[in-house]
C-alpha positions in Angstrom: -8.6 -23.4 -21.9 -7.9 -20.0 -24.1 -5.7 -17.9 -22.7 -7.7 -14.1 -24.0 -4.3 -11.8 -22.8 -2.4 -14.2 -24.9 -4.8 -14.4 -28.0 -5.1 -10.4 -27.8 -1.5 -10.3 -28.1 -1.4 -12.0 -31.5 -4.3 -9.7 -32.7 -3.8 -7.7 -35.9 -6.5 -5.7 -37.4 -7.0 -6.1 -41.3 -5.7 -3.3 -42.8 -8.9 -4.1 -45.5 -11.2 -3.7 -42.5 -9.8 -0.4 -41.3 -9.9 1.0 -44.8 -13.2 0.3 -45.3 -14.4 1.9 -41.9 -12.4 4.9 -42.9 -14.5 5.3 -46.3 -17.7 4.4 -44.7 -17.4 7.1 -41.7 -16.4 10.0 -44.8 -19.1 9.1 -47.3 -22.4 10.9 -46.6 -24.9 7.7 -46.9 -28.6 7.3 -46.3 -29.6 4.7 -43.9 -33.0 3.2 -43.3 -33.6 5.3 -40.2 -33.2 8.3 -42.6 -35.2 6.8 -45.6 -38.3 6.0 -43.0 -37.9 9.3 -41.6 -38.3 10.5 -45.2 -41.4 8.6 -46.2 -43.0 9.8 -42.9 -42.3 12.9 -43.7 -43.9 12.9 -47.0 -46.9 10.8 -45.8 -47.4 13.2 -43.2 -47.7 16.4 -45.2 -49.2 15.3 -48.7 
């Protein structure tokens, strides 16, 4: 049976992964919601 204390214990986050959340969280992206949001928008007021 796996033992989850013992597993957390050898647990080391990928320095790769934690860079790349780092970037993601400062960049200023569009997301779906925002492009759908958009186009309603538009359709909306034309």
């Amino acid at each position: 049976m796996i033992d989850f204390d013992e597993e957390l214990k050898k647990f080391h986050p990928s320095p790769e992964v934690e860079d790349a959340e780092s970037t993601i969280r400062t960049l200023d992206v569009t997301d779906m919601v925002d492009l759908i949001v958009h186009l309603e928008e538009r359709t909306f007021t034309q």
